[in-house]
Structure formats: structure tokens, C-alpha cells
Backbone as a chain_set.jsonl record, in Angstrom:
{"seq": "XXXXXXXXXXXXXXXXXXXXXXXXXXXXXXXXXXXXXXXXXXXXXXXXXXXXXXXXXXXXXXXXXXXXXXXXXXXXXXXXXXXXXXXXXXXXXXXXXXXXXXXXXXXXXXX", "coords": {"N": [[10.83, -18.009, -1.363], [8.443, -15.096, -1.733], [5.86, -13.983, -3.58], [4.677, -11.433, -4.457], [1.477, -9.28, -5.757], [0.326, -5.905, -6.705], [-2.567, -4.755, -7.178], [-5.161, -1.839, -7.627], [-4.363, 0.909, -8.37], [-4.765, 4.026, -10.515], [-6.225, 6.324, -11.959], [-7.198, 9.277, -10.391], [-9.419, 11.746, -9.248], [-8.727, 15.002, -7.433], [-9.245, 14.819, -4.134], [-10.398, 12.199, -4.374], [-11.126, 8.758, -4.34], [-9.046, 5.698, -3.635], [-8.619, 1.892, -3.448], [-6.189, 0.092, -2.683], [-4.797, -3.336, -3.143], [-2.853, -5.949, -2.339], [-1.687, -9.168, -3.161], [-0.45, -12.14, -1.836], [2.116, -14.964, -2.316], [3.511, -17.579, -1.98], [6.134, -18.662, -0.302], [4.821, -17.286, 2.461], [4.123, -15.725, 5.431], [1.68, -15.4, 7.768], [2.325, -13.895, 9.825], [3.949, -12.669, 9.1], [5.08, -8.518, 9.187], [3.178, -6.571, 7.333], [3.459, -4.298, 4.18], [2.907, -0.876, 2.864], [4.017, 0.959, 0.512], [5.508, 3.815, -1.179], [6.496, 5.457, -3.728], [7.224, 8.483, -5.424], [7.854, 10.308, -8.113], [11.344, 11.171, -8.839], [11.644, 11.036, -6.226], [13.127, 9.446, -3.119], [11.899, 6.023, -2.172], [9.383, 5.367, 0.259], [7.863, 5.081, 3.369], [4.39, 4.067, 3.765], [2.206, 2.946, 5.151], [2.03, 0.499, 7.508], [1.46, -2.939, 8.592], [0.954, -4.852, 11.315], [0.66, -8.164, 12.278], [-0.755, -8.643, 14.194], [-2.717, -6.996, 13.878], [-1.865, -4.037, 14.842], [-1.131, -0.594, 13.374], [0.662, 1.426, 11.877], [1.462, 4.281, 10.572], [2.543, 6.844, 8.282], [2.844, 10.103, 8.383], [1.812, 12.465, 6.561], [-0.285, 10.641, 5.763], [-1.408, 10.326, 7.424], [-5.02, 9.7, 8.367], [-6.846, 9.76, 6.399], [-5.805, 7.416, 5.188], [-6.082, 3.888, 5.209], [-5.154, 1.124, 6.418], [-5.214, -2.591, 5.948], [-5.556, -5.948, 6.798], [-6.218, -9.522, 5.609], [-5.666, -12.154, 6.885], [-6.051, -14.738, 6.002], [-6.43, -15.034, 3.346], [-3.87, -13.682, 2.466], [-3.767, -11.185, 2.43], [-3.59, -7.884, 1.795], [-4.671, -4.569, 2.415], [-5.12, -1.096, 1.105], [-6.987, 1.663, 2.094], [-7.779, 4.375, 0.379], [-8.296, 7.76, 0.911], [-9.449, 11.321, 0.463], [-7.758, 11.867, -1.76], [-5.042, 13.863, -2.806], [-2.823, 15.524, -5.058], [0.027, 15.528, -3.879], [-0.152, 12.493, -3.828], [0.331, 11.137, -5.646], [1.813, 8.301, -7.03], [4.23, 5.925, -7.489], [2.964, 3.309, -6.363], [3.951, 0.203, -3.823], [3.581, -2.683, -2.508], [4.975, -4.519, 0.291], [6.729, -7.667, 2.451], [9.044, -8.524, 4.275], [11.248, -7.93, 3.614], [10.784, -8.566, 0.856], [9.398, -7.28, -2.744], [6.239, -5.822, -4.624], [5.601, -5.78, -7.634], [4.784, -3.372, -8.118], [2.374, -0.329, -8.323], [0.359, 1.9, -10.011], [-0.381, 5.243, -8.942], [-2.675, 8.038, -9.668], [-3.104, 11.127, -8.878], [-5.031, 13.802, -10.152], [-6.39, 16.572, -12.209]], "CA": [[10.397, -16.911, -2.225], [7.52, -14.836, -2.046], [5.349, -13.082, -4.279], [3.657, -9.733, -4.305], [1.002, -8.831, -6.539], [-0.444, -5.228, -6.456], [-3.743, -3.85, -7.984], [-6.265, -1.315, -7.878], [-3.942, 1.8, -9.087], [-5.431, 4.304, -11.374], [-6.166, 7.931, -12.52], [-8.478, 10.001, -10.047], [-9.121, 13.209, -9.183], [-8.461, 15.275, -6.35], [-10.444, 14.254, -3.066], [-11.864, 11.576, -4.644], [-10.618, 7.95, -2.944], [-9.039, 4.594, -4.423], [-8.309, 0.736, -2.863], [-5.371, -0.98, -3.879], [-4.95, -4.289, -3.007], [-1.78, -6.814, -2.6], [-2.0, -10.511, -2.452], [0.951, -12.716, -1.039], [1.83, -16.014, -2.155], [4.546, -18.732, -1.805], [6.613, -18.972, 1.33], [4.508, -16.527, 3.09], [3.693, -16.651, 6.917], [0.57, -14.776, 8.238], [3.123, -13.878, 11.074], [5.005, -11.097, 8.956], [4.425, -7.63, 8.761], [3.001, -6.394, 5.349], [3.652, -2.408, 4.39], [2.701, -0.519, 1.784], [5.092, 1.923, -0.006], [5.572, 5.324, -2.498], [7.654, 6.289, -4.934], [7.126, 9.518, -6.408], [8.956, 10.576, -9.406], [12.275, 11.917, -8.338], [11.845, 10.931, -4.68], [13.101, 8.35, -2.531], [10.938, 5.392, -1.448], [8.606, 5.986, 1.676], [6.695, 4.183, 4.102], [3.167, 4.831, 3.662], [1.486, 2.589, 6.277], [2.516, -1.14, 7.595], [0.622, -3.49, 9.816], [1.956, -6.343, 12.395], [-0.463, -9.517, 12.683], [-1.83, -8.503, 15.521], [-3.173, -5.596, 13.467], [-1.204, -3.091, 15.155], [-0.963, -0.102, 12.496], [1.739, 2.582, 11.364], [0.544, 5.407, 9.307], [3.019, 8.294, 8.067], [2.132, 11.618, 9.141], [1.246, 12.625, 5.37], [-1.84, 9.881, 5.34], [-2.843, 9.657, 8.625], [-6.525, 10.649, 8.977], [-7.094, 9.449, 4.972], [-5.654, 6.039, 4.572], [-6.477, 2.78, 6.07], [-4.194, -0.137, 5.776], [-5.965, -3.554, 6.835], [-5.165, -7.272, 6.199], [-6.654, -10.833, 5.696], [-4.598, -13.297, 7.629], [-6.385, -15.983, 5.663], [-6.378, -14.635, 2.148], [-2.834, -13.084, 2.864], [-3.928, -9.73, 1.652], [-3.387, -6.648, 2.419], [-5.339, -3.608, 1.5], [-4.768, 0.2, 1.637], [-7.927, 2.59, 1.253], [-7.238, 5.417, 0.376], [-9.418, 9.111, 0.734], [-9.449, 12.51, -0.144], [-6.424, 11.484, -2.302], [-4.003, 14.808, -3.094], [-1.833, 15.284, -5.726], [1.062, 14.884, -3.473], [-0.352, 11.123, -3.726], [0.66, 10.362, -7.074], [3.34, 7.743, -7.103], [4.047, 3.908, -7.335], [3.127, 2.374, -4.665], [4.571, -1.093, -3.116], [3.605, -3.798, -1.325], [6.432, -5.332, 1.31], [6.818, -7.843, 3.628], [9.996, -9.714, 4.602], [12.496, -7.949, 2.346], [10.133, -8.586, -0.524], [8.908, -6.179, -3.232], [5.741, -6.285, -5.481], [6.192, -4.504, -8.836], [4.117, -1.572, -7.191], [0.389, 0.012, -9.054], [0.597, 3.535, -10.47], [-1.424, 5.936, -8.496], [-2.391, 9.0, -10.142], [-3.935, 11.937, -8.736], [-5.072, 14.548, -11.512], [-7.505, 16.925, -12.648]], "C": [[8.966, -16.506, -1.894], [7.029, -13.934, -2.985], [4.286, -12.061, -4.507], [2.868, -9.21, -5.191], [0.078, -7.304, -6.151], [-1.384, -4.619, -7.609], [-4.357, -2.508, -6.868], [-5.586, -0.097, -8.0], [-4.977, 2.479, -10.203], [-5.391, 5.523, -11.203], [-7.583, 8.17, -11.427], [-7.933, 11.189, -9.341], [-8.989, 13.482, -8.04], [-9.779, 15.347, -4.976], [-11.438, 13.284, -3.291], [-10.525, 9.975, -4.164], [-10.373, 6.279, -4.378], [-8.509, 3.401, -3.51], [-7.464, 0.14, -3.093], [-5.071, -2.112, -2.556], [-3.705, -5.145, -2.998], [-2.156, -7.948, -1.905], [-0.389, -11.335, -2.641], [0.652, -14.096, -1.372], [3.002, -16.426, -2.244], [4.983, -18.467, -0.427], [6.217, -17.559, 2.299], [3.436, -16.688, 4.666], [3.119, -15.089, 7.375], [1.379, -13.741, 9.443], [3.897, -12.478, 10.511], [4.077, -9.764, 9.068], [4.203, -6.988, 7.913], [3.193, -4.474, 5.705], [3.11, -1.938, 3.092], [3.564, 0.873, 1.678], [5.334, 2.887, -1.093], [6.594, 5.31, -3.096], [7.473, 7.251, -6.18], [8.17, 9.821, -7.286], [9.848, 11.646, -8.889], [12.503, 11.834, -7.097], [12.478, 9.751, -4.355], [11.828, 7.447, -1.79], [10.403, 5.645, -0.344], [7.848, 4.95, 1.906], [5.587, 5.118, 4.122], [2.249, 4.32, 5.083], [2.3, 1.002, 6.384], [1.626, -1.901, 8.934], [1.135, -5.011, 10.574], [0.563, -7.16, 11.942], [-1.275, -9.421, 13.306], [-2.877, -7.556, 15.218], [-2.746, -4.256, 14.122], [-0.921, -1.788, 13.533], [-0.121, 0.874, 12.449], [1.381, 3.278, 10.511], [2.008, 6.801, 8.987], [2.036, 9.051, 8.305], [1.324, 11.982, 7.815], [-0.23, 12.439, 4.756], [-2.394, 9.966, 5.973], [-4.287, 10.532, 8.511], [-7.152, 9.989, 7.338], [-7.154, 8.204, 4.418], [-5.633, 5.343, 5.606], [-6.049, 1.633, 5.344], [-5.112, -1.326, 6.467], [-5.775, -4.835, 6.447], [-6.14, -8.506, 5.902], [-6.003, -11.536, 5.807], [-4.841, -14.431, 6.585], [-6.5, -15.676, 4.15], [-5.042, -14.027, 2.072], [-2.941, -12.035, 1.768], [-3.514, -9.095, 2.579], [-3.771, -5.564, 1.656], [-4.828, -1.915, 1.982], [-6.341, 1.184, 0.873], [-7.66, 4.206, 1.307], [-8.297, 6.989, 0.183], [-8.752, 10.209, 0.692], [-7.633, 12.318, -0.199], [-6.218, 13.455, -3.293], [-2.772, 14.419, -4.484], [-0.022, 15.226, -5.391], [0.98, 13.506, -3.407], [0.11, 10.736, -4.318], [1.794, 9.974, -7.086], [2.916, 6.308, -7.337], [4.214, 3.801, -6.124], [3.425, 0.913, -4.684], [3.852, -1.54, -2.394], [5.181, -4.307, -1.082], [6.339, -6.042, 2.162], [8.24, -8.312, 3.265], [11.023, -9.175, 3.769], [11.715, -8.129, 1.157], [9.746, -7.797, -1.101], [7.691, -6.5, -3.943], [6.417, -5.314, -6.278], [5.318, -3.131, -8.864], [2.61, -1.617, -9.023], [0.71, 1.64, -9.307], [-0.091, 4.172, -9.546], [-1.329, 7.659, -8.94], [-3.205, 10.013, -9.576], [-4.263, 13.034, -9.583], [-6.314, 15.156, -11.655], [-8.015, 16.412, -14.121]], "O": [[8.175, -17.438, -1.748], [7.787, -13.006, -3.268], [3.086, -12.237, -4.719], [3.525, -8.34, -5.763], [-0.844, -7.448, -5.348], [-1.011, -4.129, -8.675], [-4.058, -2.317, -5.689], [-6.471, 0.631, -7.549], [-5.849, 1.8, -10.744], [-4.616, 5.992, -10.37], [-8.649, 7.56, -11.504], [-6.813, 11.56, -8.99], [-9.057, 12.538, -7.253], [-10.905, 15.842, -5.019], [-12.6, 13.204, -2.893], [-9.369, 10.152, -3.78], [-11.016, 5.934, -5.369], [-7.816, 3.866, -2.606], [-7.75, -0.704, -3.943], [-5.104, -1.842, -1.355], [-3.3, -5.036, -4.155], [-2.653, -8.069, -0.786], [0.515, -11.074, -3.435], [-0.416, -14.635, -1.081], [3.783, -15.569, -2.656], [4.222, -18.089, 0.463], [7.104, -16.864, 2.795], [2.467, -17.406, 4.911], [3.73, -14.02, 7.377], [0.734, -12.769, 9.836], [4.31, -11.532, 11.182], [2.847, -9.741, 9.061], [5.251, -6.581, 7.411], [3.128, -3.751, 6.699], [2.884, -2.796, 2.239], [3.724, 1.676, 2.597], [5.294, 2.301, -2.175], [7.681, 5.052, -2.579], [7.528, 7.018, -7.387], [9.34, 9.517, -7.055], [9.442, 12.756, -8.548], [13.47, 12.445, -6.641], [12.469, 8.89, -5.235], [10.985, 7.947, -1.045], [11.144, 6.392, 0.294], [7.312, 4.149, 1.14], [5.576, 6.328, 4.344], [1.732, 5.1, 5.884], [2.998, 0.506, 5.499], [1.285, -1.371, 9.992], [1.631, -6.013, 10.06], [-0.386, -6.666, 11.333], [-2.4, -9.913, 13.214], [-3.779, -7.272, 16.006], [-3.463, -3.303, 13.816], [-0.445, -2.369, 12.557], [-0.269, 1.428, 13.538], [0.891, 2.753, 9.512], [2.136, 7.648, 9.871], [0.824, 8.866, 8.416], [0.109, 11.813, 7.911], [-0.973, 13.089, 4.021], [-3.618, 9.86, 5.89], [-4.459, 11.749, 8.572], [-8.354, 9.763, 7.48], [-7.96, 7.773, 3.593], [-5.313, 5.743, 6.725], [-6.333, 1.224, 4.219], [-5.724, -1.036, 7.496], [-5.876, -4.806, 5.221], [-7.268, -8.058, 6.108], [-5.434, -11.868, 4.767], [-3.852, -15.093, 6.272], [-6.856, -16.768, 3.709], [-5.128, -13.594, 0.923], [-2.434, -11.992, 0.647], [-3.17, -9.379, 3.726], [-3.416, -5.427, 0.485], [-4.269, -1.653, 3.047], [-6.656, 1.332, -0.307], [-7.393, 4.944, 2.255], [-8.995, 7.088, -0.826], [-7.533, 10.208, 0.86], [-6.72, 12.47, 0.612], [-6.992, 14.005, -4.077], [-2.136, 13.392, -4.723], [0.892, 15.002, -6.184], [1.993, 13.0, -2.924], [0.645, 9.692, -3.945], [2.778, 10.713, -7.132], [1.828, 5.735, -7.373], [5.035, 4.016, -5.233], [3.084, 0.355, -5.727], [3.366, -0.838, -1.507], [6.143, -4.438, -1.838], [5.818, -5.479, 3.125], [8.575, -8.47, 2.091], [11.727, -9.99, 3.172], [12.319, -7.62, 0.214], [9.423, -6.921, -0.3], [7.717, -7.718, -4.119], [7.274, -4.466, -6.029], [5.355, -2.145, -9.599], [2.251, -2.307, -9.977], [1.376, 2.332, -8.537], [-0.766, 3.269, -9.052], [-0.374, 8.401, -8.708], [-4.377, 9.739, -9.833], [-3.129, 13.386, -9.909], [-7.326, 14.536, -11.329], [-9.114, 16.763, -14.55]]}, "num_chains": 1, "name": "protein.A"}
């Protein structure tokens, strides 16, 4: 089993930038690749960004140039920063590795 905790979700406005944060614990091996994931209201789930070990990175077209996914092998984090955040942003987002889910962080973009 592992387990997925995500923070730093929250209400902000348009072009203005937020961090969220997932930390990984129980049978979790530095070795997977972690992702982070959307779910806007009414949409299907989406890959937002995901990163190998090696730090190799994947970005949807949507974020690239805005968001920056990045890990700690040794803290088994994984972070996503996020800039000039759009109100196409606003969704739950996920952490994933391995088949695993966290219970995702609100993200709201809003005037």
C-alpha cells in the first residue's frame, strides 16, 4: 500500500501562482514515477505533468511554460508550482504513482 497526501490547494486569482505539494508513504520506491493530475468539474481526469527518477519531465501542452513539477527522492515528495494560474486551472488535482491515488487539493482560480 501506498499513501498519497496532497496540500497546498486554495482560492487565487488570475495570474497569480500556487505550490501544491504530495508526500508518499508506505511501500513506496524512489524508483516510481510520481504525476500530478486534474479534474475539472464535468471533465475527465488529465495528466497535468509526471516525472521519472531520473527527473525526466512530461508537461501537457495546457501548462507547459507555467508549471513545474519537481521531486525529493529522499523526502518522497513531489511538488507542482504552479504560475500565471487561469481559470481553466480550477480543478482537483491528484497526486499518482503506481496505480495509486491521493484524495486530490481543490484548486481554485477566481476573481
Amino acid at each position: 500500500q501506498v499513501q498519497l497526501v496532497e496540500s497546498g490547494g486554495g482560492l487565487v486569482q488570475p495570474g497569480g501562482s500556487l505550490r501544491l505539494s504530495c508526500a508518499a508513504s508506505g511501500r513506496f520506491f524512489s524508483a516510481n514515477v510520481m504525476g500530478w493530475y486534474r479534474q475539472a468539474a464535468g471533465k475527465e481526469r488529465e495528466l497535468v505533468a509526471r516525472i521519472f527518477s531520473d527527473g525526466t519531465t512530461n508537461y501537457a501542452d495546457p501548462v507547459k511554460g507555467r508549471f513545474t513539477i519537481s521531486r525529493d527522492n529522499a523526502k518522497n515528495t513531489v511538488n507542482l508550482q504552479m504560475n500565471s494560474l487561469n481559470s481553466e486551472d480550477t480543478a482537483v488535482y491528484y497526486c499518482n504513482t503506481n496505480g495509486y491515488w491521493g484524495k486530490g487539493t481543490l484548486v481554485t482560480v477566481s476573481l
